[in-house]
PyMOL Python script that loads the backbone (N, CA, C, O; Angstrom):
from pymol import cmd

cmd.read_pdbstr("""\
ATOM      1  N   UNK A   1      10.739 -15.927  12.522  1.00  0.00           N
ATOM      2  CA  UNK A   1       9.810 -15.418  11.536  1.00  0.00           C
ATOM      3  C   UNK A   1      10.129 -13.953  11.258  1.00  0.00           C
ATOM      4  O   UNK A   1      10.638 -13.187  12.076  1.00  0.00           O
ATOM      5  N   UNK A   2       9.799 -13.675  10.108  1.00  0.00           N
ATOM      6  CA  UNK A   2      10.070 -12.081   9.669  1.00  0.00           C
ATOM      7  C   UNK A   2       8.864 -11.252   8.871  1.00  0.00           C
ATOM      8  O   UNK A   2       8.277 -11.488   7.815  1.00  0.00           O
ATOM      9  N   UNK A   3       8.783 -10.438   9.608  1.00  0.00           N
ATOM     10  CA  UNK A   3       7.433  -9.537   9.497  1.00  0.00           C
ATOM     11  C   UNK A   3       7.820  -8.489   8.722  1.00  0.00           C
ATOM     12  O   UNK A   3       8.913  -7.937   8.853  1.00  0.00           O
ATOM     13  N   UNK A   4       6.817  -8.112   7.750  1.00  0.00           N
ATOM     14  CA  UNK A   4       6.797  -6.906   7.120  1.00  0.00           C
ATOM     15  C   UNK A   4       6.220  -5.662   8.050  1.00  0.00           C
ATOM     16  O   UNK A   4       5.182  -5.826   8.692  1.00  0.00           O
ATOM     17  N   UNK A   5       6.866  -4.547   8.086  1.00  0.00           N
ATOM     18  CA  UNK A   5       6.075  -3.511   9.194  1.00  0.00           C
ATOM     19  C   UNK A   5       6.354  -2.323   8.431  1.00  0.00           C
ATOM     20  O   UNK A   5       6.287  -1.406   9.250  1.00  0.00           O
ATOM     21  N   UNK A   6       6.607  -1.891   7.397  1.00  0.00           N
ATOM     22  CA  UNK A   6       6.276  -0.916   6.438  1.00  0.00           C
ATOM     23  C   UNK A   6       6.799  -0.887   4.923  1.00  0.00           C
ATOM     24  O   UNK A   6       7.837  -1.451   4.575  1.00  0.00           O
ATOM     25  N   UNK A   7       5.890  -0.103   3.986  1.00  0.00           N
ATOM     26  CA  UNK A   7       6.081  -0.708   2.476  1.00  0.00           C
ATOM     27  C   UNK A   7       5.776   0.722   1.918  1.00  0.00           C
ATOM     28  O   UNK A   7       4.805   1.416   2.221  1.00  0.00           O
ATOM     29  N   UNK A   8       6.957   1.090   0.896  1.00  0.00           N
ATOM     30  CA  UNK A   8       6.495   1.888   0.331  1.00  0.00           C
ATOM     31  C   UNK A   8       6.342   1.687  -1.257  1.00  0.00           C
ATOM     32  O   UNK A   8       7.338   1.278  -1.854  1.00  0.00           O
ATOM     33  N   UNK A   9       5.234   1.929  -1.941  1.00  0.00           N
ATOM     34  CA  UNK A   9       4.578   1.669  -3.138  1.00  0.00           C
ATOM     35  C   UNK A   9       4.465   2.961  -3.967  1.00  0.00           C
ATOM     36  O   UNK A   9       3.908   3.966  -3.526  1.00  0.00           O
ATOM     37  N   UNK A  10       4.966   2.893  -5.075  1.00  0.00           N
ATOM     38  CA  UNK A  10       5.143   3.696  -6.455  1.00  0.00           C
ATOM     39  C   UNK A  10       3.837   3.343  -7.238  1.00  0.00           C
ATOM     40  O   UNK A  10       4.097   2.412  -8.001  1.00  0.00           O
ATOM     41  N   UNK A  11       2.844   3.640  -7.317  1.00  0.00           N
ATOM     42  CA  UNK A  11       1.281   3.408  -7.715  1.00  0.00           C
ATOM     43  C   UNK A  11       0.418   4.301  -8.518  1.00  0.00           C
ATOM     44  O   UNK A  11       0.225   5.455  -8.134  1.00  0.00           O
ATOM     45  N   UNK A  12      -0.206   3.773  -9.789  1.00  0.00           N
ATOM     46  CA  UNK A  12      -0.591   4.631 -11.009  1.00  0.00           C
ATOM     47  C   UNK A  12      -1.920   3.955 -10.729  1.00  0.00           C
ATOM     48  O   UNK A  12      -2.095   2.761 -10.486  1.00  0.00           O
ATOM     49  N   UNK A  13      -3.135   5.249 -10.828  1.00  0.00           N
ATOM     50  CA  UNK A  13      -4.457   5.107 -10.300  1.00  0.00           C
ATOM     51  C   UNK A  13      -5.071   5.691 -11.412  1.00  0.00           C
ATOM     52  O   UNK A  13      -4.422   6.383 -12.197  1.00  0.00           O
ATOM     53  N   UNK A  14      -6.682   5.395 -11.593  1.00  0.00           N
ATOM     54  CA  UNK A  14      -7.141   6.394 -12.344  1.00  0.00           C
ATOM     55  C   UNK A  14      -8.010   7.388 -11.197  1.00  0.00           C
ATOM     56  O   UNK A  14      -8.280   7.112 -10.028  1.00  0.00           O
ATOM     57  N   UNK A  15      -8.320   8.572 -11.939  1.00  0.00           N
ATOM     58  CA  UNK A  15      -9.190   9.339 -11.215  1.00  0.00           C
ATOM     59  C   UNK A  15      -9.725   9.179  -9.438  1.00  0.00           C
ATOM     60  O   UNK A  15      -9.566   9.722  -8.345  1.00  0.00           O
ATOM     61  N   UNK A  16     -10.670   7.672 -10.299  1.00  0.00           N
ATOM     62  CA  UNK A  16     -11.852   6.973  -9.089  1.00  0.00           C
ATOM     63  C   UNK A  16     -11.391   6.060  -9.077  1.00  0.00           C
ATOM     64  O   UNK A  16     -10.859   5.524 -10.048  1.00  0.00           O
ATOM     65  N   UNK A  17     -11.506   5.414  -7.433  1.00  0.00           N
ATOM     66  CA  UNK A  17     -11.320   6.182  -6.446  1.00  0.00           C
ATOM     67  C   UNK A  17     -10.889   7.313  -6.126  1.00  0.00           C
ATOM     68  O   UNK A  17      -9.722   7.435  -6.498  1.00  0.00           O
ATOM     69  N   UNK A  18     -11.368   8.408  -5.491  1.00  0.00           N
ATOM     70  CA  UNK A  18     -10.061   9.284  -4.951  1.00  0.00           C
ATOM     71  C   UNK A  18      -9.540   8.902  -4.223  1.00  0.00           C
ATOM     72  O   UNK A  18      -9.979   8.016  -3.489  1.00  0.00           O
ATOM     73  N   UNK A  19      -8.195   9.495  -4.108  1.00  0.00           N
ATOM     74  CA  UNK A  19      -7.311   9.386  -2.748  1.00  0.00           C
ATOM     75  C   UNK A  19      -7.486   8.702  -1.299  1.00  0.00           C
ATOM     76  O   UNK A  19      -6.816   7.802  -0.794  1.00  0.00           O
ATOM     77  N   UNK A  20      -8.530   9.367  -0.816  1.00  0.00           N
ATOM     78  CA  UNK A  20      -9.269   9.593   0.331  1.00  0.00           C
ATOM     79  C   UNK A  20      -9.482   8.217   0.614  1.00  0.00           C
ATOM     80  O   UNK A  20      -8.925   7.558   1.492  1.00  0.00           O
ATOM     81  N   UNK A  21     -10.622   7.717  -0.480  1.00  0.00           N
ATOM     82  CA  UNK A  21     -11.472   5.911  -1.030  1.00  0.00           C
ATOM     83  C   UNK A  21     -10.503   4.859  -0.929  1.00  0.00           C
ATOM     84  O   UNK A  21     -10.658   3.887  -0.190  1.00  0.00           O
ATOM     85  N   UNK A  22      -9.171   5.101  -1.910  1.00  0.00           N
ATOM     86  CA  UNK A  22      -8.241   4.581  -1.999  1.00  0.00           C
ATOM     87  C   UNK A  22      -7.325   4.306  -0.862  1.00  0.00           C
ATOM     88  O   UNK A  22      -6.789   3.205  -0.737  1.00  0.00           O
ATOM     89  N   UNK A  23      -7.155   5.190  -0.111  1.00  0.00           N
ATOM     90  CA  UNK A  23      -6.062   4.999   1.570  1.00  0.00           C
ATOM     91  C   UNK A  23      -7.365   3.971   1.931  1.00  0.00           C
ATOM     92  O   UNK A  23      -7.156   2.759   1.873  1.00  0.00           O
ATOM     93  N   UNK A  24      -8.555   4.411   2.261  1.00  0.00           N
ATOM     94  CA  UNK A  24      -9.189   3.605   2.811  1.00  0.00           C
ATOM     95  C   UNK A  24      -9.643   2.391   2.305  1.00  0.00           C
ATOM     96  O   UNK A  24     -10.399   1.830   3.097  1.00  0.00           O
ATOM     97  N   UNK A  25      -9.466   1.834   1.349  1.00  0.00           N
ATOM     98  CA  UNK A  25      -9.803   0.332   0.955  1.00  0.00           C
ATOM     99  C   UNK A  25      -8.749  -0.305   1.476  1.00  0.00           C
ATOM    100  O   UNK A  25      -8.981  -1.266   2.209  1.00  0.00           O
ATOM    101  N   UNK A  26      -6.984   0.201   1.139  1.00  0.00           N
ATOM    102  CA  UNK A  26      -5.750  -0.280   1.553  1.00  0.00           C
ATOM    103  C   UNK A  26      -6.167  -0.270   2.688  1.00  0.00           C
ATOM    104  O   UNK A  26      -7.093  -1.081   2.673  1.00  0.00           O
ATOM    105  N   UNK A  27      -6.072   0.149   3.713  1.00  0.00           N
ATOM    106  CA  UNK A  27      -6.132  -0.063   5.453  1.00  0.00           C
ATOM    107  C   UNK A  27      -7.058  -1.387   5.637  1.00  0.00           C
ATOM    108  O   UNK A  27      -6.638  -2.259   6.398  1.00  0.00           O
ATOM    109  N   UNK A  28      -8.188  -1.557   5.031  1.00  0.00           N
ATOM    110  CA  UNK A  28      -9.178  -2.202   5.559  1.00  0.00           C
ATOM    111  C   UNK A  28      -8.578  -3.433   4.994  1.00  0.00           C
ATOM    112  O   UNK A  28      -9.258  -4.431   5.233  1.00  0.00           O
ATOM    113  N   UNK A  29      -7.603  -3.625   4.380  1.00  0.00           N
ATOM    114  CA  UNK A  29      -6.831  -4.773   4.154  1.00  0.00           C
ATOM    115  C   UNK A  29      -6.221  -5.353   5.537  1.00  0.00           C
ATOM    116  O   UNK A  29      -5.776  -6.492   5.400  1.00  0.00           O
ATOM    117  N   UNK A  30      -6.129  -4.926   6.568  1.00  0.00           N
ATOM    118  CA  UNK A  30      -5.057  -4.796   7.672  1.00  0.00           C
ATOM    119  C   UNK A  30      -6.054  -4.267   8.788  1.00  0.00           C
ATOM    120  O   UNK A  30      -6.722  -3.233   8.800  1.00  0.00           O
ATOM    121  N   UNK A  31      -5.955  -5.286   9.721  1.00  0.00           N
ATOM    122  CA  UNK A  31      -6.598  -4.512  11.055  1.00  0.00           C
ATOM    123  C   UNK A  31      -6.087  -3.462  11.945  1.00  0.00           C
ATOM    124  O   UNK A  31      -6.678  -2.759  12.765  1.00  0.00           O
ATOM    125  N   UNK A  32      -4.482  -3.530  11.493  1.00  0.00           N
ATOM    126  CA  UNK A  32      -3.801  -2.400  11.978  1.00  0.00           C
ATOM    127  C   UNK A  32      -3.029  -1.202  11.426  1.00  0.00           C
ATOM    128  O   UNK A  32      -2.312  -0.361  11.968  1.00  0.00           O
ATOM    129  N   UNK A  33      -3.628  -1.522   9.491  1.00  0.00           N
ATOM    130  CA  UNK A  33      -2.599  -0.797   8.888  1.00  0.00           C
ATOM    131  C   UNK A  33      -2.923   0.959   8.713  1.00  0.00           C
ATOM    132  O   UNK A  33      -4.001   1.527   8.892  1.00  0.00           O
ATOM    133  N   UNK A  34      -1.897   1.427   8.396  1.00  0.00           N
ATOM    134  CA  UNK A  34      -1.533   2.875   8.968  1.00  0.00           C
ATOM    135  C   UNK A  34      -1.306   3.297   7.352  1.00  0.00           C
ATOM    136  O   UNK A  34      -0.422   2.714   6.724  1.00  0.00           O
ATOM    137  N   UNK A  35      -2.118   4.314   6.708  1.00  0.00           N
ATOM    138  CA  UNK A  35      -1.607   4.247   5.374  1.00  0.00           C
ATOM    139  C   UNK A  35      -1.203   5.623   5.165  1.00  0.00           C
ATOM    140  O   UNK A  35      -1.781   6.343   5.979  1.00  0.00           O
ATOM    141  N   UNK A  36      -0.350   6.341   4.303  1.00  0.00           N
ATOM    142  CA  UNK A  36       0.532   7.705   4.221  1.00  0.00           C
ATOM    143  C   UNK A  36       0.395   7.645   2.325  1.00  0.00           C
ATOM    144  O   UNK A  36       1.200   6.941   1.715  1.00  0.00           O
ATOM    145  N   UNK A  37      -0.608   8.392   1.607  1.00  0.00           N
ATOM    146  CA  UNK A  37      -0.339   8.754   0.497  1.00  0.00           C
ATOM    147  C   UNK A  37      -0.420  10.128   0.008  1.00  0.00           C
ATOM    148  O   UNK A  37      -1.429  10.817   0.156  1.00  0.00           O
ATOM    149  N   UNK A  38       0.512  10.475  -0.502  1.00  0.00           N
ATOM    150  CA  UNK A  38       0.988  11.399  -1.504  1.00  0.00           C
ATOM    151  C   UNK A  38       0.744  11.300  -3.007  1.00  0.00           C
ATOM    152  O   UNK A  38       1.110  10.247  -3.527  1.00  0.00           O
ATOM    153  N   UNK A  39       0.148  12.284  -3.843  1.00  0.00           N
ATOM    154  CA  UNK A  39      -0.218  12.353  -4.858  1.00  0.00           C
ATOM    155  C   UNK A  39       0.865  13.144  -5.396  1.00  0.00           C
ATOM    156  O   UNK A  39       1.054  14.320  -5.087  1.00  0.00           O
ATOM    157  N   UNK A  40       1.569  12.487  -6.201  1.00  0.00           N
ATOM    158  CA  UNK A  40       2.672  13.236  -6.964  1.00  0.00           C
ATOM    159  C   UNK A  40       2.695  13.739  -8.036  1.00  0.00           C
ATOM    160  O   UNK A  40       3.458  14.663  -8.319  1.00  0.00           O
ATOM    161  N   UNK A  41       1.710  13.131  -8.978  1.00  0.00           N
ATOM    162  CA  UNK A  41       1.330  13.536 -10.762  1.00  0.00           C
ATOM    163  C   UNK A  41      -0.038  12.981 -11.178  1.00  0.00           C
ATOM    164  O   UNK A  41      -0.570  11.873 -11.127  1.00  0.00           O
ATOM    165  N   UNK A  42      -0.500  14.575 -11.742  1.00  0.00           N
ATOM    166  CA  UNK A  42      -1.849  13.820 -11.766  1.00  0.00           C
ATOM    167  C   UNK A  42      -1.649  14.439 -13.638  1.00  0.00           C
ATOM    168  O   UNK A  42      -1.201  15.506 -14.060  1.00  0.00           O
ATOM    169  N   UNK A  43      -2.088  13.478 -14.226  1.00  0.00           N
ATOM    170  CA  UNK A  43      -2.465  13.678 -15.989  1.00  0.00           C
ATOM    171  C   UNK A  43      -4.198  13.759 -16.732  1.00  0.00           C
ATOM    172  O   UNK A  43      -4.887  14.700 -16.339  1.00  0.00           O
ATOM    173  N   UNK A  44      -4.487  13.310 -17.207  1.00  0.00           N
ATOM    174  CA  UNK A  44      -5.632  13.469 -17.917  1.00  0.00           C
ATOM    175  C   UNK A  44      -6.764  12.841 -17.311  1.00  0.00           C
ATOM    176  O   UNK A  44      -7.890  13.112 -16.894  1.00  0.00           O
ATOM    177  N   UNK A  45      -5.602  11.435 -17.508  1.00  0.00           N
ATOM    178  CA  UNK A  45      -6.825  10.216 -16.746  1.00  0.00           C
ATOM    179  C   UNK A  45      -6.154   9.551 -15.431  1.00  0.00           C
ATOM    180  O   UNK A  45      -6.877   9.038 -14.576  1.00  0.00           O
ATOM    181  N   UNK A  46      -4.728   9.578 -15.298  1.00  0.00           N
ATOM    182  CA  UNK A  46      -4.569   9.077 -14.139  1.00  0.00           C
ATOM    183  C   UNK A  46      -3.789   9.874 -12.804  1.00  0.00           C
ATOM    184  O   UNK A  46      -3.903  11.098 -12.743  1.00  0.00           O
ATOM    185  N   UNK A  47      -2.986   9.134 -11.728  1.00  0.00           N
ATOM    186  CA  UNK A  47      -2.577  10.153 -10.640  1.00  0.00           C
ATOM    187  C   UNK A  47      -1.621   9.416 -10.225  1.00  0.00           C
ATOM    188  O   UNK A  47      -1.963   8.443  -9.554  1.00  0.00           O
ATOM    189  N   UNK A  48      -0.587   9.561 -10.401  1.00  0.00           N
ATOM    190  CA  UNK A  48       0.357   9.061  -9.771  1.00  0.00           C
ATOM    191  C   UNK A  48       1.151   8.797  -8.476  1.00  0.00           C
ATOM    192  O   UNK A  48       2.299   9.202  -8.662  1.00  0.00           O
ATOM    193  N   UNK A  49       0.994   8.237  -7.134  1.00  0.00           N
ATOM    194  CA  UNK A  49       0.909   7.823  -6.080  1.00  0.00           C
ATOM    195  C   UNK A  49       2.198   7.338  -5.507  1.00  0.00           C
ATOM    196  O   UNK A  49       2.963   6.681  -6.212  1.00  0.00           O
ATOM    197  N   UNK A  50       2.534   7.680  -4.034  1.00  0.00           N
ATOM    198  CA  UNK A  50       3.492   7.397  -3.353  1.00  0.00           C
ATOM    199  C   UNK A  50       2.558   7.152  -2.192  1.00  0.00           C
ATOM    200  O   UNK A  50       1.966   8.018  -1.548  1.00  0.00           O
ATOM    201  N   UNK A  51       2.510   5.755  -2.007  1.00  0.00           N
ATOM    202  CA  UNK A  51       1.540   4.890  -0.535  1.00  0.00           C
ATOM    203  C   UNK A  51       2.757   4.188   0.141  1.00  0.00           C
ATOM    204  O   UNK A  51       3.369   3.244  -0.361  1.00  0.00           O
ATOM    205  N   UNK A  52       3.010   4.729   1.262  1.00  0.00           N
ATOM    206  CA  UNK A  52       3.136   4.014   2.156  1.00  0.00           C
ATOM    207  C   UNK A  52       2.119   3.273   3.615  1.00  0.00           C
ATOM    208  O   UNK A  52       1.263   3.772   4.345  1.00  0.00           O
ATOM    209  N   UNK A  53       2.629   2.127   3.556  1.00  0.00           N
ATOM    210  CA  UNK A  53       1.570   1.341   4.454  1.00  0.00           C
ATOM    211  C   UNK A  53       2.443   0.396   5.902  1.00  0.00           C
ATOM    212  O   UNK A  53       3.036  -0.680   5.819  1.00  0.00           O
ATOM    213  N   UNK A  54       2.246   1.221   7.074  1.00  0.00           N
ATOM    214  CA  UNK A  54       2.439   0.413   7.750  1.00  0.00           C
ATOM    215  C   UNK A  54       2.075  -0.305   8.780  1.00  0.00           C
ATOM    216  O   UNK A  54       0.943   0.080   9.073  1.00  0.00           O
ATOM    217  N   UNK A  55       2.427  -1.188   9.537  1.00  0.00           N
ATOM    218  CA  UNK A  55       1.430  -2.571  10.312  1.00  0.00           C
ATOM    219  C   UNK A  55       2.574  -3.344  10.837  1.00  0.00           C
ATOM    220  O   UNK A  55       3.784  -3.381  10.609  1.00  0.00           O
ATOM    221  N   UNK A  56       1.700  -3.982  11.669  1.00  0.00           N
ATOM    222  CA  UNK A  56       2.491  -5.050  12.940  1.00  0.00           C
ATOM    223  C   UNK A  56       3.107  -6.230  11.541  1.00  0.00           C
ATOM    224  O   UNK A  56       4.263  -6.645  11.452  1.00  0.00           O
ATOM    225  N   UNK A  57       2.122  -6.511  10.721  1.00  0.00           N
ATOM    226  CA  UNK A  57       2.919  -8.034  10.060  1.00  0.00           C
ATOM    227  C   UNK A  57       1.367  -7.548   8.062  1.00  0.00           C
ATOM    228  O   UNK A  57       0.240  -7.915   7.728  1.00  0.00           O
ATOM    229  N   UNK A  58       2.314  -6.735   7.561  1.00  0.00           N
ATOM    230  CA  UNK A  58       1.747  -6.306   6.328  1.00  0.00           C
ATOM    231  C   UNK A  58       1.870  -7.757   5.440  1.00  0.00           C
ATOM    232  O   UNK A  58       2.811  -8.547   5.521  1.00  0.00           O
ATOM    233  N   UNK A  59       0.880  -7.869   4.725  1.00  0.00           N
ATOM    234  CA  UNK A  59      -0.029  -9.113   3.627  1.00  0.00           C
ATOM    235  C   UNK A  59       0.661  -8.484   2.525  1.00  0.00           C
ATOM    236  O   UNK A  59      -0.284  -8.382   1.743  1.00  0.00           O
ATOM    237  N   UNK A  60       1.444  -8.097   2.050  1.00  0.00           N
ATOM    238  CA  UNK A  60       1.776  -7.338   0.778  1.00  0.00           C
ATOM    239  C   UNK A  60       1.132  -7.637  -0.489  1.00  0.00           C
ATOM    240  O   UNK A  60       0.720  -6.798  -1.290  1.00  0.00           O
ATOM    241  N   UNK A  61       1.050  -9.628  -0.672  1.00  0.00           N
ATOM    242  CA  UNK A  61      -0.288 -10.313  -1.664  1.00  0.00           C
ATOM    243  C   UNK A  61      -1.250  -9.667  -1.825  1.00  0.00           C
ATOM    244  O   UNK A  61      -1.661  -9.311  -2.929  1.00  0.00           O
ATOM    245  N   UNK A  62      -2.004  -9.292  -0.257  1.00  0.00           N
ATOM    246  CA  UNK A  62      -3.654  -8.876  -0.048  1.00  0.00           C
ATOM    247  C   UNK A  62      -3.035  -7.586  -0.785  1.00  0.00           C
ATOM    248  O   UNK A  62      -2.994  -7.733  -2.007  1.00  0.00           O
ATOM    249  N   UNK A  63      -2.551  -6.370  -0.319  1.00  0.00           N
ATOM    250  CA  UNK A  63      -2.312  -5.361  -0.536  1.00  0.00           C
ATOM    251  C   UNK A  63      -2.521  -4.916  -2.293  1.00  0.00           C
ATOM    252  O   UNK A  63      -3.271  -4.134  -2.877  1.00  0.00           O
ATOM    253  N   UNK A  64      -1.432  -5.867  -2.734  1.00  0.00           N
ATOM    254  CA  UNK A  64      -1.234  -5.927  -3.947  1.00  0.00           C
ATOM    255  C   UNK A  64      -2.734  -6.385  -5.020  1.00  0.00           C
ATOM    256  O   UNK A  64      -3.008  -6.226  -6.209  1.00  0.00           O
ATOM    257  N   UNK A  65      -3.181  -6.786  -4.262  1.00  0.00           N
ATOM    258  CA  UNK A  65      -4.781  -7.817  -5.017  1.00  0.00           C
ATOM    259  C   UNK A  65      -5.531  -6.179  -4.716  1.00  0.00           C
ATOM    260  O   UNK A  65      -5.840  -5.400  -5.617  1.00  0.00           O
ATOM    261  N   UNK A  66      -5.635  -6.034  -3.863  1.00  0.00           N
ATOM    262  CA  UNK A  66      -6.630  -4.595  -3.611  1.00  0.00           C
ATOM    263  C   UNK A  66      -5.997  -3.564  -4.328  1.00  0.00           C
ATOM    264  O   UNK A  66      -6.775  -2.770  -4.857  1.00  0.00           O
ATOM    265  N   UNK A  67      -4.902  -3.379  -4.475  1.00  0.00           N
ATOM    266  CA  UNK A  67      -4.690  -2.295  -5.511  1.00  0.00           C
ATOM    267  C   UNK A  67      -5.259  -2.847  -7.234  1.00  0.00           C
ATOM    268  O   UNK A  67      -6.070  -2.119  -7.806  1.00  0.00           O
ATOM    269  N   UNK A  68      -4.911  -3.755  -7.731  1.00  0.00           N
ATOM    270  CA  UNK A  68      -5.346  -4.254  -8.673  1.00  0.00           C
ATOM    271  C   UNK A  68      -7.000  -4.266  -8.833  1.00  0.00           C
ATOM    272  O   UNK A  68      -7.554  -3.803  -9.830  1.00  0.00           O
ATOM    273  N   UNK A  69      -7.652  -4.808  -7.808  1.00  0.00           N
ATOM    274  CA  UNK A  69      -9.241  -4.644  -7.554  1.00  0.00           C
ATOM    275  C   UNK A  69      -9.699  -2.403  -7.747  1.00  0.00           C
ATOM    276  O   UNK A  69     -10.443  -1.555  -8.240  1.00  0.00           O
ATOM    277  N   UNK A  70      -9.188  -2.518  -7.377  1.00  0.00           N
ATOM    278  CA  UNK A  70      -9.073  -0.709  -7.352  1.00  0.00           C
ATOM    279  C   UNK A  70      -9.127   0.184  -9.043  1.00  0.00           C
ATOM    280  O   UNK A  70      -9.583   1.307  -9.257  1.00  0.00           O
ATOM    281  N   UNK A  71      -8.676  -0.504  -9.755  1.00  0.00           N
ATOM    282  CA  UNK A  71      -7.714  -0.650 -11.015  1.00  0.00           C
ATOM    283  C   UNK A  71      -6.633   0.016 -11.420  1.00  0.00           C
ATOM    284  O   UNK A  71      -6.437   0.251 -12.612  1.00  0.00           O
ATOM    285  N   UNK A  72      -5.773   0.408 -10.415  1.00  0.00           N
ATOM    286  CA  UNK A  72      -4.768   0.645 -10.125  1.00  0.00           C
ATOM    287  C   UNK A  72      -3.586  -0.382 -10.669  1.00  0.00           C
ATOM    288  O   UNK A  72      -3.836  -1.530 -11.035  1.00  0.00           O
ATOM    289  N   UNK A  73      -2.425   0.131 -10.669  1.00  0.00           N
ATOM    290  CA  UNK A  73      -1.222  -1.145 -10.813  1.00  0.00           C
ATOM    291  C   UNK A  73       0.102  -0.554 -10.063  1.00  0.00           C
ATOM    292  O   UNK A  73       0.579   0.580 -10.103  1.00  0.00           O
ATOM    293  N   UNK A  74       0.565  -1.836  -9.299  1.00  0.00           N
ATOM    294  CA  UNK A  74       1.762  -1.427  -8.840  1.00  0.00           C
ATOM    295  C   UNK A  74       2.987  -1.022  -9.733  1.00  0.00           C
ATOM    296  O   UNK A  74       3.545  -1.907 -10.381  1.00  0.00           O
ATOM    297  N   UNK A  75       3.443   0.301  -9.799  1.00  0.00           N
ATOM    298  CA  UNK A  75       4.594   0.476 -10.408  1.00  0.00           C
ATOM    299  C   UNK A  75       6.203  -0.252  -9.700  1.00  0.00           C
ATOM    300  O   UNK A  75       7.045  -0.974 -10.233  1.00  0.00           O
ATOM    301  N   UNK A  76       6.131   0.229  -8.548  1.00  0.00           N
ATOM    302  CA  UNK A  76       7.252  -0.606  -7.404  1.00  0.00           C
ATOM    303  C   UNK A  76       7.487  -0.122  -6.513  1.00  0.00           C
ATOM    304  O   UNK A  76       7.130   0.944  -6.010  1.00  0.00           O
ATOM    305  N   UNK A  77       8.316  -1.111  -6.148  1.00  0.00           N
ATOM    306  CA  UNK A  77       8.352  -1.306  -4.483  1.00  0.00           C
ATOM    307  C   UNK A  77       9.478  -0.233  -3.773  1.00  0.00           C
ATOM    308  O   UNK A  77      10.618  -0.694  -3.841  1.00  0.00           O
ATOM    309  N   UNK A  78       9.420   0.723  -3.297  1.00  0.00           N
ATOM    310  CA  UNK A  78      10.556   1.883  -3.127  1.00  0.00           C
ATOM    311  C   UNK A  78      11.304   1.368  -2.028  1.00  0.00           C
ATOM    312  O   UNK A  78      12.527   1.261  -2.124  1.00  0.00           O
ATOM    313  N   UNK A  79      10.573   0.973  -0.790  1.00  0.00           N
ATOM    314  CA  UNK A  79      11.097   1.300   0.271  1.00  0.00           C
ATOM    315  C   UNK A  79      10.354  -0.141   1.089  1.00  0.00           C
ATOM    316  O   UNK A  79       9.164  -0.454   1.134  1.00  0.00           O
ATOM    317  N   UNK A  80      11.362  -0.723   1.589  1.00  0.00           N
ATOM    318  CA  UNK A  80      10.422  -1.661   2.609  1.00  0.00           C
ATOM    319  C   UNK A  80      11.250  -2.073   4.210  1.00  0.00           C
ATOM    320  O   UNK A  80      12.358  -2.604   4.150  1.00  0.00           O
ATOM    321  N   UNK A  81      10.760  -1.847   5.265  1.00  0.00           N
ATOM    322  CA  UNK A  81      11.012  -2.050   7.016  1.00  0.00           C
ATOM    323  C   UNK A  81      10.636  -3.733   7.257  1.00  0.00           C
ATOM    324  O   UNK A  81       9.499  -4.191   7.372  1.00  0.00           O
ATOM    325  N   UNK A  82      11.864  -4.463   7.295  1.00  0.00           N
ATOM    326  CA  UNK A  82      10.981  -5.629   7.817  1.00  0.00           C
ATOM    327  C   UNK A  82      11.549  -6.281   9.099  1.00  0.00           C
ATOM    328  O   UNK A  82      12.747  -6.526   8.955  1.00  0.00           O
ATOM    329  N   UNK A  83      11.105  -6.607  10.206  1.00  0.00           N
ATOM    330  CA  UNK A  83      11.334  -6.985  11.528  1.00  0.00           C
ATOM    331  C   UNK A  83      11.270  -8.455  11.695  1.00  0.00           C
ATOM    332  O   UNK A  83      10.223  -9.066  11.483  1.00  0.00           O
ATOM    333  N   UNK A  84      12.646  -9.189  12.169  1.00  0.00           N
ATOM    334  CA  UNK A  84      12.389 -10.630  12.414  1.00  0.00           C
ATOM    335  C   UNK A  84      12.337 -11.015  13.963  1.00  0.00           C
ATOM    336  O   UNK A  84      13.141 -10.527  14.758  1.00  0.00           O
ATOM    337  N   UNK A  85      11.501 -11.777  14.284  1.00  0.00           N
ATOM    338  CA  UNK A  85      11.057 -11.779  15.481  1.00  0.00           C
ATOM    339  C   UNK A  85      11.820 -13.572  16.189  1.00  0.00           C
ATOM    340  O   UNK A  85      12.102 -14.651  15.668  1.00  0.00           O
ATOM    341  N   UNK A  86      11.866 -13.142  17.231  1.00  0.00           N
ATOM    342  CA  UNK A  86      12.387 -14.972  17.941  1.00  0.00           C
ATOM    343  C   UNK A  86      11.266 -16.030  17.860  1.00  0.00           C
ATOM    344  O   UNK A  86      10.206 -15.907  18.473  1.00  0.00           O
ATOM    345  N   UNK A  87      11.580 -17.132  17.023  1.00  0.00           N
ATOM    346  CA  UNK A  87      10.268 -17.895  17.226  1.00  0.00           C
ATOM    347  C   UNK A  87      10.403 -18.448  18.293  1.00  0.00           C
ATOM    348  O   UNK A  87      11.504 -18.730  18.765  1.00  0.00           O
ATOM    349  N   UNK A  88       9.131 -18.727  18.925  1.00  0.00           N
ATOM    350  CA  UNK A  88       8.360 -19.237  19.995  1.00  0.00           C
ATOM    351  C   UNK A  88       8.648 -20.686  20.185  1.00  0.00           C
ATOM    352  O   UNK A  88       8.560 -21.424  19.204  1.00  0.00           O
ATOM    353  N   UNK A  89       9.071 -21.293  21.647  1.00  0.00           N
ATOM    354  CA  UNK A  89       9.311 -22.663  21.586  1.00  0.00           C
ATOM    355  C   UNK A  89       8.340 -22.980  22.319  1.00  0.00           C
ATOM    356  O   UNK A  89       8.122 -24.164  22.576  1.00  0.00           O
TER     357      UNK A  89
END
""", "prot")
cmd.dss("prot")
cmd.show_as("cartoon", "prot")
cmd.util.cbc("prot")
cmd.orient("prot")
């Protein structure tokens, strides 16, 4: 099996949430996730975002649904760590 264990996301937000709201909705996606955002461009109405998120085995779906719920949209996927593990007999 192969686990996702970090993701980095290119992400266009408006205003609200802030930042702050926003790391924290992403985490609560993940019982273990670890979130790192950077605000790179902010314009009139929106803010342009560098999230990285990482975790033992990242939902990237869930992730992706909560940014959308947010009303946010994923621009793309920069950077991704993924770990394959021995399956279990």
């Amino acid at each position: 099996m192969v686990s996702v264990k970090k993701i980095v996301l290119d992400v266009l937000k408006p205003h609200q949430p802030n930042a702050l709201d926003f790391s924290r909705a992403v985490a609560e996606v993940g019982g273990d996730y670890r979130v790192h955002l950077t605000v790179i461009e902010v314009d009139e109405s929106t803010e342009t975002l560098l999230m990285t998120v990482e975790g033992s085995a990242i939902d990237f779906d869930a992730i992706q649904s909560t940014i959308s719920e947010l009303g946010a949209s994923l621009h793309s996927i920069d950077e991704v760590e993924v770990q394959g593990e021995p399956d279990s007999v």
